[in-house]
PDB file of the backbone (N, CA, C, O) and the ligand in Angstrom, with CONECT records:
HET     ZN  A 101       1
ATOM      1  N   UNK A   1      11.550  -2.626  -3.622  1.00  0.00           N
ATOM      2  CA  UNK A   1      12.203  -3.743  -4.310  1.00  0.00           C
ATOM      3  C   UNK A   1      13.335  -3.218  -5.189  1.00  0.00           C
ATOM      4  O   UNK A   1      13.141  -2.245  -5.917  1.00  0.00           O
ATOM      5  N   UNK A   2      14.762  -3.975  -5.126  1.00  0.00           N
ATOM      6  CA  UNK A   2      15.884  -3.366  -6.241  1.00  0.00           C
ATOM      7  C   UNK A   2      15.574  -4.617  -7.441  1.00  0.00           C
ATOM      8  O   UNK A   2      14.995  -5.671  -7.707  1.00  0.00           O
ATOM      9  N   UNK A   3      16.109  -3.977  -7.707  1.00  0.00           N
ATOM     10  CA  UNK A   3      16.271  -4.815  -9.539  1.00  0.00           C
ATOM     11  C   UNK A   3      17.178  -6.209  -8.967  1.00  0.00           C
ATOM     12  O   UNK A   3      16.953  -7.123  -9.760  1.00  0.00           O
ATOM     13  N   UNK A   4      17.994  -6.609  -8.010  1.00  0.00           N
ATOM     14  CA  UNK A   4      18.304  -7.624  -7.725  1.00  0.00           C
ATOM     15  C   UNK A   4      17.495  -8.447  -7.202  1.00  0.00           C
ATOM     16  O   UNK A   4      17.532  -9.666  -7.368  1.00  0.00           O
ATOM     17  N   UNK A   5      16.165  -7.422  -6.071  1.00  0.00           N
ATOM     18  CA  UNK A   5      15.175  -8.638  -5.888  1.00  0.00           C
ATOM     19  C   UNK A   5      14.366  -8.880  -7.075  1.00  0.00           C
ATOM     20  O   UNK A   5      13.704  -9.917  -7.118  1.00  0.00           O
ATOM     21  N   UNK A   6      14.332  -8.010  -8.094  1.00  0.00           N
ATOM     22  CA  UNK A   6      13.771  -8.233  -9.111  1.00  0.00           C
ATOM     23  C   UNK A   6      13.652  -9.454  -9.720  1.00  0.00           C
ATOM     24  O   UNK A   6      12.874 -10.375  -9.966  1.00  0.00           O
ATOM     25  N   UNK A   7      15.021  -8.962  -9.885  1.00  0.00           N
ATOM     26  CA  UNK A   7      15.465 -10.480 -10.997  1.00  0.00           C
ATOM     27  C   UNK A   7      15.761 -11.902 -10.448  1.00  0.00           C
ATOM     28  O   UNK A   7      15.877 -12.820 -11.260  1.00  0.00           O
ATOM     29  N   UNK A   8      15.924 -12.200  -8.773  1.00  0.00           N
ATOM     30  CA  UNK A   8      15.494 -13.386  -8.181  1.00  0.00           C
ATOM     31  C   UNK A   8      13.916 -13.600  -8.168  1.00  0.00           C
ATOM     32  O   UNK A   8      13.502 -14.514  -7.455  1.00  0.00           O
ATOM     33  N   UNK A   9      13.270 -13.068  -8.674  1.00  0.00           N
ATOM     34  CA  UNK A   9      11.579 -13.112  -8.548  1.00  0.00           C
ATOM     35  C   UNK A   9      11.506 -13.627  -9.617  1.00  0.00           C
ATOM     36  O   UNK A   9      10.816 -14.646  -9.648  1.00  0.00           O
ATOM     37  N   UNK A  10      12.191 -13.151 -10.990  1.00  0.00           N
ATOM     38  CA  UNK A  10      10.995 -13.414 -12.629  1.00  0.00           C
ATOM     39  C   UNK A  10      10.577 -14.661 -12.640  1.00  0.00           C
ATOM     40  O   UNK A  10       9.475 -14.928 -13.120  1.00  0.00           O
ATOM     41  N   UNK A  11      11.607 -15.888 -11.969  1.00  0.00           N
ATOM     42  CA  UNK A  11      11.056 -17.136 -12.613  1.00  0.00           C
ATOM     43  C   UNK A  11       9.699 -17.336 -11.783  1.00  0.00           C
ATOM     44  O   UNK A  11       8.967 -18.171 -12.315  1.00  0.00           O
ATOM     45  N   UNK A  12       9.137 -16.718 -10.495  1.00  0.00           N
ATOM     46  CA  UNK A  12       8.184 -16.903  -9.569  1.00  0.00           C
ATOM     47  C   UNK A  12       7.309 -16.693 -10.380  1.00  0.00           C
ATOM     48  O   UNK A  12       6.507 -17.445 -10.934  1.00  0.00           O
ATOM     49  N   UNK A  13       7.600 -14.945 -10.471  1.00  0.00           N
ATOM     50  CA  UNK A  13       6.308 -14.515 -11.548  1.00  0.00           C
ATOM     51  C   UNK A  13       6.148 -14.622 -13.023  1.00  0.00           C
ATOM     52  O   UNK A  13       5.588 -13.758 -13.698  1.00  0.00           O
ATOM     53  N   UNK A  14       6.554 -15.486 -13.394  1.00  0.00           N
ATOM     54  CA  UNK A  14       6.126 -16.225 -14.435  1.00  0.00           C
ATOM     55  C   UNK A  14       5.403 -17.292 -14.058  1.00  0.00           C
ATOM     56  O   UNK A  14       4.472 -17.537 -14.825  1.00  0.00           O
ATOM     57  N   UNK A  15       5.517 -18.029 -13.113  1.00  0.00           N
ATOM     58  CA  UNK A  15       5.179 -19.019 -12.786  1.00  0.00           C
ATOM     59  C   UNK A  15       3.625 -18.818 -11.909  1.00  0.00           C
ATOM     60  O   UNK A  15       2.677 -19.595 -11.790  1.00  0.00           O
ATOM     61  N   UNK A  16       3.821 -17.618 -11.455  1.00  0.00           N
ATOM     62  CA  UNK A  16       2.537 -17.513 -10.853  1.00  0.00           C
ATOM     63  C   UNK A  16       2.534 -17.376  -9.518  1.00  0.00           C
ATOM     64  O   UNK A  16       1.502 -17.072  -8.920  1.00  0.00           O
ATOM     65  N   UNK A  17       3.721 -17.590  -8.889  1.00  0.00           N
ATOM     66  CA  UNK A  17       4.287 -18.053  -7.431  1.00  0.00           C
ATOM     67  C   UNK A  17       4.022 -17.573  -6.524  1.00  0.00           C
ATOM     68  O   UNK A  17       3.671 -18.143  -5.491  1.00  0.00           O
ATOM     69  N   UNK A  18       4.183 -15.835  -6.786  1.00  0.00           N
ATOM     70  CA  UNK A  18       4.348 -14.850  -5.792  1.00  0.00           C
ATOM     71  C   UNK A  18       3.279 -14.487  -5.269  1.00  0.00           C
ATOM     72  O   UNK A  18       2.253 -14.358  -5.936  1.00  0.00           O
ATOM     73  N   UNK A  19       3.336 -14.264  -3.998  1.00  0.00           N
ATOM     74  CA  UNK A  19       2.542 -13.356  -3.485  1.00  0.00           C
ATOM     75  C   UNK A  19       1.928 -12.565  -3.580  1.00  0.00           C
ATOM     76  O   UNK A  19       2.623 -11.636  -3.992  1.00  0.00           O
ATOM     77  N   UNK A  20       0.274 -12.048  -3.376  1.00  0.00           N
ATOM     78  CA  UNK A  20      -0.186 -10.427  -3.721  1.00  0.00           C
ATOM     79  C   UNK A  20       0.854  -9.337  -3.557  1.00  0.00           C
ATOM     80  O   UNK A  20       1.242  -8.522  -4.395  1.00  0.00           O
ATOM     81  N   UNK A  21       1.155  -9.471  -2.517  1.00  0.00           N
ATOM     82  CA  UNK A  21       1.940  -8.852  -1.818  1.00  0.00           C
ATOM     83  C   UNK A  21       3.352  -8.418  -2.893  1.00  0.00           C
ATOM     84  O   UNK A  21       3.747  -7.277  -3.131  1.00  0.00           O
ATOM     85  N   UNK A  22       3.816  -9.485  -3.322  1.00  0.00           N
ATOM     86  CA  UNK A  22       5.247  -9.781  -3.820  1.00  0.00           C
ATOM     87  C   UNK A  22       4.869  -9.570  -5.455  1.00  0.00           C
ATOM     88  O   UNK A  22       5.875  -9.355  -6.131  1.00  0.00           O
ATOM     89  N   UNK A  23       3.563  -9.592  -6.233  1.00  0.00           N
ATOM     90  CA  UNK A  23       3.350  -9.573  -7.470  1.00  0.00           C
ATOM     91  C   UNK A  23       3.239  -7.743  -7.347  1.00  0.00           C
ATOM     92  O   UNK A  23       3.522  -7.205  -8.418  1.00  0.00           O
ATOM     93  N   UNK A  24       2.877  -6.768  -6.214  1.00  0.00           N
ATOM     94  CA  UNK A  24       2.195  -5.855  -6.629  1.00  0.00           C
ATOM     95  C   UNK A  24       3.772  -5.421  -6.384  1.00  0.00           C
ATOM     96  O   UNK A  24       4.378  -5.316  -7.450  1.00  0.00           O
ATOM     97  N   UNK A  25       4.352  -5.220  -5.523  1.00  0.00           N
ATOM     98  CA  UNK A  25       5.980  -4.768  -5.414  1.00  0.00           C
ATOM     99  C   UNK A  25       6.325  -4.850  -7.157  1.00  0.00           C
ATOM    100  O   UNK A  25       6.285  -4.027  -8.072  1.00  0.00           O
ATOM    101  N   UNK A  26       6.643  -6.165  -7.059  1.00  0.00           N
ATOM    102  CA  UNK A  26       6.682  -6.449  -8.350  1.00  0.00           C
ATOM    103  C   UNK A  26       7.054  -5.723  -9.677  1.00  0.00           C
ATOM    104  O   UNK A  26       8.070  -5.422 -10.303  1.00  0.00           O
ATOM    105  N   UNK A  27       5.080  -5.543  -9.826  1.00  0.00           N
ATOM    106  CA  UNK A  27       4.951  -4.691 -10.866  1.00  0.00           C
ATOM    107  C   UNK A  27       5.317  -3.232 -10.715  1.00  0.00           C
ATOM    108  O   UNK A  27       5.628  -2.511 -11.663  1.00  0.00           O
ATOM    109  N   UNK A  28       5.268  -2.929  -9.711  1.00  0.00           N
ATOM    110  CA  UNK A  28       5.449  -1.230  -8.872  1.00  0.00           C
ATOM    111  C   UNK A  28       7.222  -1.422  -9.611  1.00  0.00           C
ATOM    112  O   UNK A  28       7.636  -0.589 -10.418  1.00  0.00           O
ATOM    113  N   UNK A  29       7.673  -2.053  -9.378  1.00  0.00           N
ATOM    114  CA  UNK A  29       9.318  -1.840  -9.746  1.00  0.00           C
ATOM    115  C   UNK A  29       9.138  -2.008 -11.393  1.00  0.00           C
ATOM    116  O   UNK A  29       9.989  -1.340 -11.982  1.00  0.00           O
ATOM    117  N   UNK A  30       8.185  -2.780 -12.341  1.00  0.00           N
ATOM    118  CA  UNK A  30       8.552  -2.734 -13.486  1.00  0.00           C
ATOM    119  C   UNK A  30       7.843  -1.739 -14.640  1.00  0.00           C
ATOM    120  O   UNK A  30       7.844  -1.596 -15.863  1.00  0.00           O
ATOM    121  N   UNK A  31       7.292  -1.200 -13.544  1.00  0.00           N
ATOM    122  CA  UNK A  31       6.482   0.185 -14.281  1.00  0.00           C
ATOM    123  C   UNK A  31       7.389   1.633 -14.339  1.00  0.00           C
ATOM    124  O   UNK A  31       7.231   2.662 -14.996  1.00  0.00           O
ATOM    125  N   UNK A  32       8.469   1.194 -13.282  1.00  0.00           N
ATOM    126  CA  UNK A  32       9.453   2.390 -12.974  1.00  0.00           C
ATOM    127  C   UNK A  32      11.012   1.688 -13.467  1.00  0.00           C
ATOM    128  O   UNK A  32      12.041   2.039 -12.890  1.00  0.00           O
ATOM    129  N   UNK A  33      11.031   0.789 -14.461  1.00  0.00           N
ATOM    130  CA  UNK A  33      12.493   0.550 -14.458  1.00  0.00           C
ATOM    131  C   UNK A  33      12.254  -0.304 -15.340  1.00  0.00           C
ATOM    132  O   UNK A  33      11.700  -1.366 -15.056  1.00  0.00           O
ATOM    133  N   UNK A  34      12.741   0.103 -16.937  1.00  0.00           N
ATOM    134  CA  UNK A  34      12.634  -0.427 -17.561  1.00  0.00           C
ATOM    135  C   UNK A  34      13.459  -1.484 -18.322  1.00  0.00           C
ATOM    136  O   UNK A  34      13.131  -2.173 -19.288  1.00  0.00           O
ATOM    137  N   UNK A  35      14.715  -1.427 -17.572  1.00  0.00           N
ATOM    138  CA  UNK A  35      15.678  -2.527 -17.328  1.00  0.00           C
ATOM    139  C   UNK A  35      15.370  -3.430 -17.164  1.00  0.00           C
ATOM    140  O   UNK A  35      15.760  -4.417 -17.788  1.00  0.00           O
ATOM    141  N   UNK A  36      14.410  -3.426 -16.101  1.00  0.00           N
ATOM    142  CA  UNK A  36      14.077  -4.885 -15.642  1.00  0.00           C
ATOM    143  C   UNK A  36      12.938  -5.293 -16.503  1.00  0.00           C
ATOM    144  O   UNK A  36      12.705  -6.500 -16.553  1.00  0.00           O
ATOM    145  N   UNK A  37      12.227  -4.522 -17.156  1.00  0.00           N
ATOM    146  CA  UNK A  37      10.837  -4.914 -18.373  1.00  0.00           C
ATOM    147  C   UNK A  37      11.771  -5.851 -19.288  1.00  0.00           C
ATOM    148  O   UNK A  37      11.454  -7.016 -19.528  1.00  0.00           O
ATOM    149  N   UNK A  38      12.948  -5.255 -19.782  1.00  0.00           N
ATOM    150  CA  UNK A  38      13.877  -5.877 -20.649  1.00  0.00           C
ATOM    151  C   UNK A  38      14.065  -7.135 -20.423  1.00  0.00           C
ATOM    152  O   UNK A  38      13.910  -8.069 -21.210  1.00  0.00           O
ATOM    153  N   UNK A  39      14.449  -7.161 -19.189  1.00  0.00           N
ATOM    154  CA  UNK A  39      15.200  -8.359 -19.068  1.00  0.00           C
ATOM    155  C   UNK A  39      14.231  -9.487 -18.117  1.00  0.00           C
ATOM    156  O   UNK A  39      14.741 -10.552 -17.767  1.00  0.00           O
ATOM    157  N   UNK A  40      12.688  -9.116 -17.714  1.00  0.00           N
ATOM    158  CA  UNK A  40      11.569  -9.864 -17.632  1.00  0.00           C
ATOM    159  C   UNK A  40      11.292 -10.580 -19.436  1.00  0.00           C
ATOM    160  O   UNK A  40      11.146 -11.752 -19.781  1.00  0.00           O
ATOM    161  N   UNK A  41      11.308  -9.247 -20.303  1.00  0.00           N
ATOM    162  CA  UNK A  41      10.848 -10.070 -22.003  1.00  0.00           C
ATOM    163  C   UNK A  41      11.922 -11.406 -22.555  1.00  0.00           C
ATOM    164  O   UNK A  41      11.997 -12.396 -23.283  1.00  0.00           O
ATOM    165  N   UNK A  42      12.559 -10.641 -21.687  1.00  0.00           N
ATOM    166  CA  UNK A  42      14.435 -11.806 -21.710  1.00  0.00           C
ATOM    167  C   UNK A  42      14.136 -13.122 -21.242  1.00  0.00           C
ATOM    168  O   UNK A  42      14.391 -14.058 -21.999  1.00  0.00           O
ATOM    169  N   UNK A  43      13.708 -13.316 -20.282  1.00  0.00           N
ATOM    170  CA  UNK A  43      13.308 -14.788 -19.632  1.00  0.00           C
ATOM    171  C   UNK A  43      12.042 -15.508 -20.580  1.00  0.00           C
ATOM    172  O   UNK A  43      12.089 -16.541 -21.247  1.00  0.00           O
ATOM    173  N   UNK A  44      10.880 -14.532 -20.363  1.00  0.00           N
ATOM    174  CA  UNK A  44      10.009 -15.127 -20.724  1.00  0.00           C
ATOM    175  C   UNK A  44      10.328 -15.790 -21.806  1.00  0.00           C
ATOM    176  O   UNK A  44      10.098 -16.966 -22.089  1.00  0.00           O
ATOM    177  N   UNK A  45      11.091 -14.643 -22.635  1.00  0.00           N
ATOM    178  CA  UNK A  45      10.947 -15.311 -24.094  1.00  0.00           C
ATOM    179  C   UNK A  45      12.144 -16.829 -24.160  1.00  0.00           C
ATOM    180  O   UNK A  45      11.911 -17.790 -24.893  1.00  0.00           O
ATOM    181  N   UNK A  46      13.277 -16.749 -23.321  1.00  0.00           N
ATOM    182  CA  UNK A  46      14.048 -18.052 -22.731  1.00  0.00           C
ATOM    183  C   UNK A  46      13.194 -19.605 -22.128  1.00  0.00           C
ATOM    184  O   UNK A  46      13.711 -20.718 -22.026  1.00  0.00           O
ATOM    185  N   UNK A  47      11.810 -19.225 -21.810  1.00  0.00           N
ATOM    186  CA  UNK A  47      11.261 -19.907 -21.515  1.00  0.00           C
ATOM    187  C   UNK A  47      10.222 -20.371 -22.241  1.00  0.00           C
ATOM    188  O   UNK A  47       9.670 -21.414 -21.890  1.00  0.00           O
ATOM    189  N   UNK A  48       9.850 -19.758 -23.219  1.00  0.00           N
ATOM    190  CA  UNK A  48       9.134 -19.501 -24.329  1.00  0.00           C
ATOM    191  C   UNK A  48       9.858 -20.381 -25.002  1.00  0.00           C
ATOM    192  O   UNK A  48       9.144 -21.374 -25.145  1.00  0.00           O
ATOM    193  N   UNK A  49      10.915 -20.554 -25.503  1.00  0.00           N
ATOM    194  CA  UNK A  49      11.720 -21.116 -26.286  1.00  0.00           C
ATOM    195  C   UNK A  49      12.072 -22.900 -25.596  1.00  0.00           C
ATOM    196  O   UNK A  49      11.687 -23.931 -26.149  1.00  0.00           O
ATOM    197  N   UNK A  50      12.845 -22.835 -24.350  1.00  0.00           N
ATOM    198  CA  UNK A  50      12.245 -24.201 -23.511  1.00  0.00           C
ATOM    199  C   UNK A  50      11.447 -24.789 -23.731  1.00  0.00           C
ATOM    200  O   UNK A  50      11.541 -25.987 -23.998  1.00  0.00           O
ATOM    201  N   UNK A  51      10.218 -24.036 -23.685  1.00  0.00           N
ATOM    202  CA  UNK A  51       9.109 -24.540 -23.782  1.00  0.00           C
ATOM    203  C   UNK A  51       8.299 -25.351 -24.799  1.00  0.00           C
ATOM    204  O   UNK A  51       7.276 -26.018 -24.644  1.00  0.00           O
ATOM    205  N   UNK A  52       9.145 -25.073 -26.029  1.00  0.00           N
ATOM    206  CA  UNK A  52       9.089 -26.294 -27.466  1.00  0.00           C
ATOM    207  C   UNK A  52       9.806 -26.870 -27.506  1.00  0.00           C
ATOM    208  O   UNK A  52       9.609 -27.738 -28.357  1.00  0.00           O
ATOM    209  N   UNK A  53      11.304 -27.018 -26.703  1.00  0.00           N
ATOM    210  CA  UNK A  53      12.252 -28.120 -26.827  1.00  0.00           C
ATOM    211  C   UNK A  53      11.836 -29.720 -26.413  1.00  0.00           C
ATOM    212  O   UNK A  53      11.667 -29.549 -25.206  1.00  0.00           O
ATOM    213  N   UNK A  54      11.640 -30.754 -26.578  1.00  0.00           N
ATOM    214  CA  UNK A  54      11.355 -31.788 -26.166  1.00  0.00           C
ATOM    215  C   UNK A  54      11.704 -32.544 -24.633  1.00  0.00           C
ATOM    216  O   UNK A  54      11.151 -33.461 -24.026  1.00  0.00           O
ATOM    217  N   UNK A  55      13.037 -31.583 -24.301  1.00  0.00           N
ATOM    218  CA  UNK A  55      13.752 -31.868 -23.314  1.00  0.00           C
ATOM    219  C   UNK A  55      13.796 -31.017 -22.037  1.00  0.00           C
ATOM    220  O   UNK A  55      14.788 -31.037 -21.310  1.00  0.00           O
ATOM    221  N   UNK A  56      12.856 -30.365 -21.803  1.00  0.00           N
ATOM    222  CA  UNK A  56      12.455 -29.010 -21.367  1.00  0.00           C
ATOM    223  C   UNK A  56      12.201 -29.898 -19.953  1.00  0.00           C
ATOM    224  O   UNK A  56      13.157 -29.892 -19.177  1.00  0.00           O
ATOM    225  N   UNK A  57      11.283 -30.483 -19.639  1.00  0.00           N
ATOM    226  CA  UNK A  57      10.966 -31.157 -18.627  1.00  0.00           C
ATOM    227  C   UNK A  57      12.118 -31.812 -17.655  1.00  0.00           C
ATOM    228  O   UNK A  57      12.269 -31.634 -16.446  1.00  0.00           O
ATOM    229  N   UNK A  58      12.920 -32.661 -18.599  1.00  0.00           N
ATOM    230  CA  UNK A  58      14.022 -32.849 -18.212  1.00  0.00           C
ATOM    231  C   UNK A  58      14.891 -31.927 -17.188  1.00  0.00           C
ATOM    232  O   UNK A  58      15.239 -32.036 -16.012  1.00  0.00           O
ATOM    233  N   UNK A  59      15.088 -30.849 -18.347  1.00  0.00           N
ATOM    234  CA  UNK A  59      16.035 -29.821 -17.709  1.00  0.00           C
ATOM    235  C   UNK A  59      15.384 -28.644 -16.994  1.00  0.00           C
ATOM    236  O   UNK A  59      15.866 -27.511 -16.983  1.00  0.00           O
ATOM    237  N   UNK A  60      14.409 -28.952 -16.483  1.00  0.00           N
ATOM    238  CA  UNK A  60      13.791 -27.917 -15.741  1.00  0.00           C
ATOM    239  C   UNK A  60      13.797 -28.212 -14.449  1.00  0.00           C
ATOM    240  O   UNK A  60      13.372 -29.196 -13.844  1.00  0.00           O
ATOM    241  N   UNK A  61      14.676 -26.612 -13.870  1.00  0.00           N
ATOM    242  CA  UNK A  61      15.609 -26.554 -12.321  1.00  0.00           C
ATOM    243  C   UNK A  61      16.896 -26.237 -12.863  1.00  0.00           C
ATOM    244  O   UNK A  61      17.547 -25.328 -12.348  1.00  0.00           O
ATOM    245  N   UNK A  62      17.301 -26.823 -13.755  1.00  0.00           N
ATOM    246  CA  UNK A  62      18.570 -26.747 -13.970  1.00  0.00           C
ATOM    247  C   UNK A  62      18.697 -26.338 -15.833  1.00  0.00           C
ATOM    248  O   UNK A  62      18.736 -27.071 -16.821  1.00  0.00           O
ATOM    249  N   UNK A  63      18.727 -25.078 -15.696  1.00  0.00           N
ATOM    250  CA  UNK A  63      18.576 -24.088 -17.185  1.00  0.00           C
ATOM    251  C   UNK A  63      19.715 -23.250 -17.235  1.00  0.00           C
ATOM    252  O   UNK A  63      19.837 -22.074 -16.894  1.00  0.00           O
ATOM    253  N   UNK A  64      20.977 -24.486 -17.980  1.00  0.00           N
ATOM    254  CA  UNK A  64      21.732 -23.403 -18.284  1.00  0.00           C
ATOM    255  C   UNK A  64      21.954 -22.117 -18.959  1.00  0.00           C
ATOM    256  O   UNK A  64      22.920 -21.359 -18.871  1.00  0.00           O
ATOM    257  N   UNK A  65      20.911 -22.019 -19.628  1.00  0.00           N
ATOM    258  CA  UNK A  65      20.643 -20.684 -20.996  1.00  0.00           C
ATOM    259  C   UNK A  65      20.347 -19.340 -19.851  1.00  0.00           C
ATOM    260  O   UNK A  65      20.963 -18.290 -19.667  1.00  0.00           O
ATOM    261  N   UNK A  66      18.857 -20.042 -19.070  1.00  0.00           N
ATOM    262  CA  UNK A  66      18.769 -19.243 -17.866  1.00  0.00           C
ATOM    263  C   UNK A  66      19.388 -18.865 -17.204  1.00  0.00           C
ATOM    264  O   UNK A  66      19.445 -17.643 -17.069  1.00  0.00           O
ATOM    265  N   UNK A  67      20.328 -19.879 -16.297  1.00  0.00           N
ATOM    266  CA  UNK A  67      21.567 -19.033 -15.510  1.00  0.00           C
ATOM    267  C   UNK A  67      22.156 -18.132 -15.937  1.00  0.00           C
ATOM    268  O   UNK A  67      22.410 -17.174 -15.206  1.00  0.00           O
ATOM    269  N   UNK A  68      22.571 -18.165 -17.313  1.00  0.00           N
ATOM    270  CA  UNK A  68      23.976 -17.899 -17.718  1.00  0.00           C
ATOM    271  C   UNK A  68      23.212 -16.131 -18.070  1.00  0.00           C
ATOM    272  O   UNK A  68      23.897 -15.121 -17.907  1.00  0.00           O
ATOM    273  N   UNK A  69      21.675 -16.063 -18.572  1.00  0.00           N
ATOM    274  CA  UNK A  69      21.054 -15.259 -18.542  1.00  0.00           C
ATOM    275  C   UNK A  69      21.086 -13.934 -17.295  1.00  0.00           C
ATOM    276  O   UNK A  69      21.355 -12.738 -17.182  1.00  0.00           O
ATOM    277  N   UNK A  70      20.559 -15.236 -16.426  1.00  0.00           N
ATOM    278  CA  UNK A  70      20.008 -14.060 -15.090  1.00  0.00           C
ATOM    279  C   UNK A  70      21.637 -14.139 -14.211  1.00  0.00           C
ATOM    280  O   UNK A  70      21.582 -13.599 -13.106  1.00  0.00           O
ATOM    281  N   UNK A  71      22.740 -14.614 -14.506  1.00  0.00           N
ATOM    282  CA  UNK A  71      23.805 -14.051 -14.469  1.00  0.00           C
ATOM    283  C   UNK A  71      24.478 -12.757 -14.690  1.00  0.00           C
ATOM    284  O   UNK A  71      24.773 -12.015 -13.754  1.00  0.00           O
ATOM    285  N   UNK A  72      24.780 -12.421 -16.216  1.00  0.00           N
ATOM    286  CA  UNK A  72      24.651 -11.448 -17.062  1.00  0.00           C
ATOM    287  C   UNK A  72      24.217 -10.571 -17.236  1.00  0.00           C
ATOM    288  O   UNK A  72      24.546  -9.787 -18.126  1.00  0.00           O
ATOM    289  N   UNK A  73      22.904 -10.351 -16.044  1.00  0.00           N
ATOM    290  CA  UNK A  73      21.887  -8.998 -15.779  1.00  0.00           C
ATOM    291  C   UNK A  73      22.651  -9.068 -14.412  1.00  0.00           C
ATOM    292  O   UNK A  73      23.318  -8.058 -14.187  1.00  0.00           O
ATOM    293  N   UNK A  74      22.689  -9.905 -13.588  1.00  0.00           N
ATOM    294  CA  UNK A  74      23.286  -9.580 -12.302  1.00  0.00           C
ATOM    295  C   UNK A  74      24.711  -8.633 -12.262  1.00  0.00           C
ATOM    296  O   UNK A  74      25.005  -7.660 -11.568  1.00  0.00           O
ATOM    297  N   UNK A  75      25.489  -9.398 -13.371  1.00  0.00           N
ATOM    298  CA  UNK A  75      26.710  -8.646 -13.650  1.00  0.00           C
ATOM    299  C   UNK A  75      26.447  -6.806 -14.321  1.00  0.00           C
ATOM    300  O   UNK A  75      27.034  -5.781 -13.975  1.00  0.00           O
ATOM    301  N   UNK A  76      25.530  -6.967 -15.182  1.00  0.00           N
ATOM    302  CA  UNK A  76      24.906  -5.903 -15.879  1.00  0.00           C
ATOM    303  C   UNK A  76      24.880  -4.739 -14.671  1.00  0.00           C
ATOM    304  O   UNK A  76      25.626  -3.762 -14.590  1.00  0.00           O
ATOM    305  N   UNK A  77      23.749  -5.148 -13.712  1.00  0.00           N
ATOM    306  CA  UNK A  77      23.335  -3.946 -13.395  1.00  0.00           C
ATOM    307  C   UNK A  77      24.063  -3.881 -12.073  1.00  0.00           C
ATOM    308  O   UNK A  77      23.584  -3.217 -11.153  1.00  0.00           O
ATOM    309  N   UNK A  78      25.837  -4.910 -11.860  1.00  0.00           N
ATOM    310  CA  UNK A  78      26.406  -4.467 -10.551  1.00  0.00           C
ATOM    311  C   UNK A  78      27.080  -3.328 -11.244  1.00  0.00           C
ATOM    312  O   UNK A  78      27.286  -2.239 -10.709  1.00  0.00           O
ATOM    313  N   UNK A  79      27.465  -3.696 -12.666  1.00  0.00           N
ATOM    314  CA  UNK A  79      28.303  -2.413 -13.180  1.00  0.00           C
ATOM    315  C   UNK A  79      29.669  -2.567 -13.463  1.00  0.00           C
ATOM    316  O   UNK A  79      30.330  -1.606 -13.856  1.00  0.00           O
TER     317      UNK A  79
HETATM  318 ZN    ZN A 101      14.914  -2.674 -12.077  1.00  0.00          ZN2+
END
């Protein structure tokens, strides 16, 4: 797994989504790259924060804080 499939995964595995298969990759990549630990504490805590807004429901699918987030690591780690 690269850190790009990485970071199309976090919202799964937060969610619970993934696969045995796809959770153990997963973790195998975030035990060896701590970039991506970073920027897994990055979401959660983005969602963490969602997650007391009143309007969260609403805007869930469509998270601009998130995009603009898992953008910004995409750009990050093209370099
Ligand atoms: Zn990584």
């Amino acid at each position: 797994m690269t850190c790009r499939d990485l970071v199309e995964l976090v919202t799964d595995y937060l969610d619970d989504a993934l696969s045995p298969e796809e959770r153990a990759r997963f973790e195998e990549h975030l035990d060896m790259c701590e970039g991506c630990r970073e920027h897994l504490d990055q979401v959660r805590t983005t969602l963490a924060v969602l997650d007391v807004m009143p309007e969260t429901d609403a805007a869930r699918g469509d998270v601009p804080g998130l995009d603009a987030l898992l953008d910004a690591f995409r750009d990050f780690r093209r370099g």
